[in-house]
C-alpha positions as CSV (number, residue, x, y, z in Angstrom):
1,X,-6.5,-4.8,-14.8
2,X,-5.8,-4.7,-11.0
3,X,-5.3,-1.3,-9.1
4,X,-3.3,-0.4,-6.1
5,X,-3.1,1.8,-3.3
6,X,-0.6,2.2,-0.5
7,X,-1.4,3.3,3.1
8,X,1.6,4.8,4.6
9,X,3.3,8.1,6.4
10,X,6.4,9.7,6.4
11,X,8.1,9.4,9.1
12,X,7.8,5.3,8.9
13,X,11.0,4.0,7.6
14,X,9.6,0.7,6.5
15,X,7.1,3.5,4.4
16,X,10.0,5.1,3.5
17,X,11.8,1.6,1.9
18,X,8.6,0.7,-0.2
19,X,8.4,4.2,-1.8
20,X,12.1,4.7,-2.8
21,X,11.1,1.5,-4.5
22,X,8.3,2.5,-6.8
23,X,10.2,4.2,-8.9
24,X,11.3,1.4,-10.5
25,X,7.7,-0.1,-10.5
26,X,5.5,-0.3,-14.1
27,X,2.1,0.1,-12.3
28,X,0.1,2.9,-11.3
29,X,0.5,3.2,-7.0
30,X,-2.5,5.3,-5.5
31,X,-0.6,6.5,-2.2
32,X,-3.3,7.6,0.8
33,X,-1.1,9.1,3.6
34,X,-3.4,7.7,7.1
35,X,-1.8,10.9,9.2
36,X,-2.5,13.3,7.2
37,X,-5.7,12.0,6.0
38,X,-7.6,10.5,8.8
39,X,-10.0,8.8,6.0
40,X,-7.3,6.8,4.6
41,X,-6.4,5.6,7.7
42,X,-10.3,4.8,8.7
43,X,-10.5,2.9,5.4
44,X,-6.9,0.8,6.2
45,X,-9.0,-0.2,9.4
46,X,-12.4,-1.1,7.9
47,X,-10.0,-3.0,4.9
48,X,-7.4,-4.6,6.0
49,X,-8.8,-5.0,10.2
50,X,-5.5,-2.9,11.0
51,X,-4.0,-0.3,10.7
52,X,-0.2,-0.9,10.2
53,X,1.6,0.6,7.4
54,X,3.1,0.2,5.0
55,X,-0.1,-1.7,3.3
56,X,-0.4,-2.3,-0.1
57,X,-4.0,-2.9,-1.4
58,X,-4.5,-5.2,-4.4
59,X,-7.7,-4.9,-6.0
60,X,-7.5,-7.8,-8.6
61,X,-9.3,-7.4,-12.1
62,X,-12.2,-10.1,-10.8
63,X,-12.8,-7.6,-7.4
64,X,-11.3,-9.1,-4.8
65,X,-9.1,-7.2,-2.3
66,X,-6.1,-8.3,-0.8
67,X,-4.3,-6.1,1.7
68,X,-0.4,-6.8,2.1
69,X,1.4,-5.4,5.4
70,X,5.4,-6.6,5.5
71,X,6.9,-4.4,3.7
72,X,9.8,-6.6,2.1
73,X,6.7,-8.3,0.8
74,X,5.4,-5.4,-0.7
75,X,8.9,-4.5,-2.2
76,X,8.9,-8.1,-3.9
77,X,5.9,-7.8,-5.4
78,X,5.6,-4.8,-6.8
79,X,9.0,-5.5,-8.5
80,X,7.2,-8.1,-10.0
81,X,4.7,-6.1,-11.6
C-alpha cells in the first residue's frame, strides 16, 4: 500500500486549496508543516531538490518516491485515490 505526506504551510493559498480538498480523499495524508518544522522542510529539500509547497510525496508499495509540486496536480490525484 503506498503512503503519503504533504509538505506545506498556512499561509500558502495553493496549501490552503490542497487541504480543503482532503476531506474528501479515502487515503491516509501525513501533513509535515516546513515553517513550523524546520526538519520537514530539510527533508522536502534533500527529497524532492526543492523546497516549494504544496508537495505531495508518494511512496509507492514497491519503494519508490515520487514528489508532486503543482498543486491542481496534487488535487487531481488525490481525488483519484
Amino acid at each position: 500500500m503506498s503512503s503519503y505526506a504533504l509538505y506545506y504551510y498556512d499561509q500558502c493559498p495553493f496549501c490552503q486549496m490542497v487541504l480543503r480538498g482532503l476531506n474528501s480523499v479515502n487515503a491516509k495524508i501525513e501533513l509535515k508543516n516546513t515553517l513550523t518544522d524546520p526538519k520537514n522542510r530539510q527533508e522536502l529539500m534533500q527529497g524532492g531538490g526543492r523546497t516549494t509547497v504544496p508537495c505531495l510525496r508518494i511512496d509507492d508499495e514497491n519503494g519508490k518516491t515520487q514528489w508532486m509540486y503543482e498543486s491542481s496536480d496534487i488535487t487531481r490525484y488525490l481525488k483519484s485515490l
